[in-house]
C-alpha positions as CSV (number, residue, x, y, z in Angstrom):
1,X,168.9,45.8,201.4
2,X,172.3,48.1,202.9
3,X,172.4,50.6,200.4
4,X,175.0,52.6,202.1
5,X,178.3,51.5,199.9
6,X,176.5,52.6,197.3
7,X,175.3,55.9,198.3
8,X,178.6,56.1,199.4
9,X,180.5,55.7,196.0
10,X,177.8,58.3,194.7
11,X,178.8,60.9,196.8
12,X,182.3,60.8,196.2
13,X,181.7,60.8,192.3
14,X,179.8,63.5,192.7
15,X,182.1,65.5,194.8
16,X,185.1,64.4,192.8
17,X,182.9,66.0,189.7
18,X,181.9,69.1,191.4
19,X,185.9,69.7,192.3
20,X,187.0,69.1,188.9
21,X,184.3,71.3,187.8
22,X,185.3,73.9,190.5
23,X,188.6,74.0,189.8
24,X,188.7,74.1,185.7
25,X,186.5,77.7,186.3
26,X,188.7,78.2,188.8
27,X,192.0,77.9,187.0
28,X,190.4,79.5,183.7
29,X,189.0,82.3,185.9
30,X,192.8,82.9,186.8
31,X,194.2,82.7,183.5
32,X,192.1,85.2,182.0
33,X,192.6,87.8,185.1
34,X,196.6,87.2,185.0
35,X,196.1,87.7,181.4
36,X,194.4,91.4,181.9
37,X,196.8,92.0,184.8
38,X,199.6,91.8,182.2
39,X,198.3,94.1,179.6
40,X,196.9,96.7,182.3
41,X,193.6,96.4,181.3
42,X,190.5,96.3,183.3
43,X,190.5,93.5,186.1
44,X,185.9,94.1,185.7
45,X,186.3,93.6,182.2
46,X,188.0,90.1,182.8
47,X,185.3,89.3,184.6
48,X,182.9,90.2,182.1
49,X,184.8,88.4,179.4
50,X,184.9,85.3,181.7
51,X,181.0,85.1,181.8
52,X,181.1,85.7,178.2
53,X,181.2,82.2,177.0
54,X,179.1,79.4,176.9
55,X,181.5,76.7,178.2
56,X,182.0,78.9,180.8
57,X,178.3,79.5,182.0
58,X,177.4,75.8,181.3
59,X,180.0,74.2,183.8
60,X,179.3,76.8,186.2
61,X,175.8,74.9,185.6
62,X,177.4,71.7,186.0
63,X,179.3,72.7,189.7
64,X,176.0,74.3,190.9
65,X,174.1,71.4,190.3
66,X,176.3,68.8,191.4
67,X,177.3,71.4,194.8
68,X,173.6,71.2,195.7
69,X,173.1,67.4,195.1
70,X,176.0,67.2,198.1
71,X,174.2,69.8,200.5
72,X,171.7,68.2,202.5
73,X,170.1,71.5,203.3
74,X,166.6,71.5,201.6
75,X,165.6,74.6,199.8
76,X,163.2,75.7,197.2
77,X,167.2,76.7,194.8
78,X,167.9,73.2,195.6
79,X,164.4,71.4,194.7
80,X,164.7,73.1,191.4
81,X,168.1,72.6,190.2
82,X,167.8,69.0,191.3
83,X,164.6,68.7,189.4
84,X,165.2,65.6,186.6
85,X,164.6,68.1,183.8
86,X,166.8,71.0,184.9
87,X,169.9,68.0,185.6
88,X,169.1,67.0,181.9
89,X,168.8,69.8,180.1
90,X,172.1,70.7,182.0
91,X,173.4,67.3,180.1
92,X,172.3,68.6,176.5
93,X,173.8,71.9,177.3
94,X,177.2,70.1,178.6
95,X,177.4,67.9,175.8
96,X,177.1,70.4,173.1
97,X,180.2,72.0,174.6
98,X,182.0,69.3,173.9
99,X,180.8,68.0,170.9
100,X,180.9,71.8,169.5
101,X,184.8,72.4,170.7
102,X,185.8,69.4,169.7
103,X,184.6,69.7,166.3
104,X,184.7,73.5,165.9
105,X,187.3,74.9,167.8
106,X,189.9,72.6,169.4
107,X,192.3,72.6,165.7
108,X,192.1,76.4,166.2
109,X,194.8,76.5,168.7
110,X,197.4,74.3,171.0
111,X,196.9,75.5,174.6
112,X,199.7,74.8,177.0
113,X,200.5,74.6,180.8
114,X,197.3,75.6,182.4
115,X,195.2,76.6,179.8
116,X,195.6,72.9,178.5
117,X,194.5,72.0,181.8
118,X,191.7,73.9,182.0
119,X,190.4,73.3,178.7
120,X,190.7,69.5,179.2
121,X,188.7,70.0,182.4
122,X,185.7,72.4,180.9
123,X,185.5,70.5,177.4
124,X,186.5,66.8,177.8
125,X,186.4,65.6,181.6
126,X,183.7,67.1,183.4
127,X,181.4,67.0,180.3
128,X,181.6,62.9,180.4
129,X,181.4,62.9,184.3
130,X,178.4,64.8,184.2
131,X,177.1,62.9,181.3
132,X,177.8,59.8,183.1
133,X,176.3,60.9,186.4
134,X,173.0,61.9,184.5
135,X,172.9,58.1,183.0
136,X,173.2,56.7,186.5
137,X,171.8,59.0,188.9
138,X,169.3,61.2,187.2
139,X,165.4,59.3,188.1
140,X,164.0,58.3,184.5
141,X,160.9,58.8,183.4
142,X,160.5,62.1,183.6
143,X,160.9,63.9,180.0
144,X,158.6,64.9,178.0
145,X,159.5,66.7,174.1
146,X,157.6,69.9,175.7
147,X,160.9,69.8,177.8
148,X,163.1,70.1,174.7
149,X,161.6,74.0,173.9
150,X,162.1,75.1,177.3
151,X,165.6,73.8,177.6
152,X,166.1,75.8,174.2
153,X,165.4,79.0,176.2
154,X,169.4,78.9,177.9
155,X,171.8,79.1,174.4
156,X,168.9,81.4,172.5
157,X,169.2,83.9,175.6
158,X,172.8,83.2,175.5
159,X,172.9,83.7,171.4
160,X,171.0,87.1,171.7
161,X,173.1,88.3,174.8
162,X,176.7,87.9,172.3
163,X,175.4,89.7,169.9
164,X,174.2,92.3,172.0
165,X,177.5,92.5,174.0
166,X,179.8,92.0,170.3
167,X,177.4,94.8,168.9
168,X,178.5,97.3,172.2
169,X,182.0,96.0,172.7
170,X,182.9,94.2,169.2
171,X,184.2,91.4,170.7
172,X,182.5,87.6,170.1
173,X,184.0,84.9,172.4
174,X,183.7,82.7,169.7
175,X,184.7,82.5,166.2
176,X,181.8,81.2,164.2
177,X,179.7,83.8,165.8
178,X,181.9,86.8,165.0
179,X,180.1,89.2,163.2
180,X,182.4,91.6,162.3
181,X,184.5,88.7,160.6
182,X,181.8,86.9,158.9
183,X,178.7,89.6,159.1
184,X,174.8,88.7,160.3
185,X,173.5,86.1,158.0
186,X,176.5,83.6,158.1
187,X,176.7,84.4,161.6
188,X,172.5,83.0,162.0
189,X,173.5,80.1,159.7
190,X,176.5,79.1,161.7
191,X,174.6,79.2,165.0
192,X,170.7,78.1,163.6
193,X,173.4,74.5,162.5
194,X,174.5,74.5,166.5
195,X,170.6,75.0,167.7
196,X,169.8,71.8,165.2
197,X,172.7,70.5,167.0
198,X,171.5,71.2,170.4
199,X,167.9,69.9,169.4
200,X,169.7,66.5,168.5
201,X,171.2,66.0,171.4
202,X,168.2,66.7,173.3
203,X,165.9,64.5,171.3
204,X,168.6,61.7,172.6
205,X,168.3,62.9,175.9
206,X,164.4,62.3,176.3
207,X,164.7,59.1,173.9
208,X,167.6,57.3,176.5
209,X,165.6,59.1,179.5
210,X,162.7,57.1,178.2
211,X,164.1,53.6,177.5
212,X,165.5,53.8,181.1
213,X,162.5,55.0,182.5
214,X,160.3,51.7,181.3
């Protein structure tokens, strides 16, 4: 059976998801430098504010792994981000940004111009694409629950490196984890109810990955 027209329409949903996901960190990348050019302020410390949040380091996640899936070059980087449990763990991450925007923080503010654009991109559009690429192209089968603790290790790493970097710079890149504003133990509730979060969306992740995978 030609397979080629399909393989075909993969590739350029793929690539049109890795562009998108390209050029919403591209665009946000921008905004925040232009923003520090403005005020004078440190062009390294836009940088460091960039890689700051969690949307942020999660599409980069996203454009890395759909960028390899459209190299043909083989290597041990690409075996492993193209492994089915690193793609779906990738999904649970990508999800919670959405969900957790959309619920948390998206009421907080009315972006305009670019910034709407690249907050549609990083929160709304490239989430479901890569959601929707997971469901169709991601082998089945694969998960285990064992998988759920590991994938856990990305936003408790994460978690611990904001506080650090809030503690030394007192500055949170997100609201409900603000210390200063809301001090340590709302700050652990606030974030223990996004892990439980995470953890749900993950149990769904193995449970669709095994009804496919029958």
């Amino acid at each position: 059976m030609d397979r080629g027209p399909h393989l075909t329409l993969r590739q350029h949903f793929v690539s049109v998801t890795a562009l998108l996901g390209w050029a919403g960190l591209g665009i946000q990348l921008y905004l925040i430098l232009l923003g520090r050019w403005e005020l004078g302020a440190s062009l390294l410390g836009g940088l460091v504010s960039f890689f700051s949040f969690f949307t942020v380091l999660t599409n980069l996640l996203v454009a890395v792994v759909l960028t390899w899936e459209l190299s043909p070059r083989p290597s041990p980087a690409r075996r492993w981000f193209l492994l089915p449990s690193v793609r779906s763990g990738v999904a649970v991450s990508i999800a919670l940004v959405s969900l957790a925007y959309n619920l948390l923080l998206r009421h907080l503010w009315q972006p305009e111009g670019w910034q709407f654009v690249a907050d549609e991109l990083l929160h709304d559009v490239v989430p479901v694409l890569y959601i929707t690429y997971w469901w169709r192209c991601v082998p089945k089968g694969c998960l285990r629950l064992g998988h759920i603790g590991l994938w856990m290790i990305y936003p408790l790493v994460y978690f611990a490196y904001v506080l650090l970097r809030g503690d030394l710079l007192a500055a949170y890149p997100y609201p409900f984890i603000d210390v200063a504003s809301l001090g340590y133990p709302q700050v652990f509730i606030n974030a223990g109810g996004i892990l439980v979060g995470f953890v749900g969306i993950a149990l769904g992740v193995v449970g669709v990955d095994r009804w496919l995978g029958r």
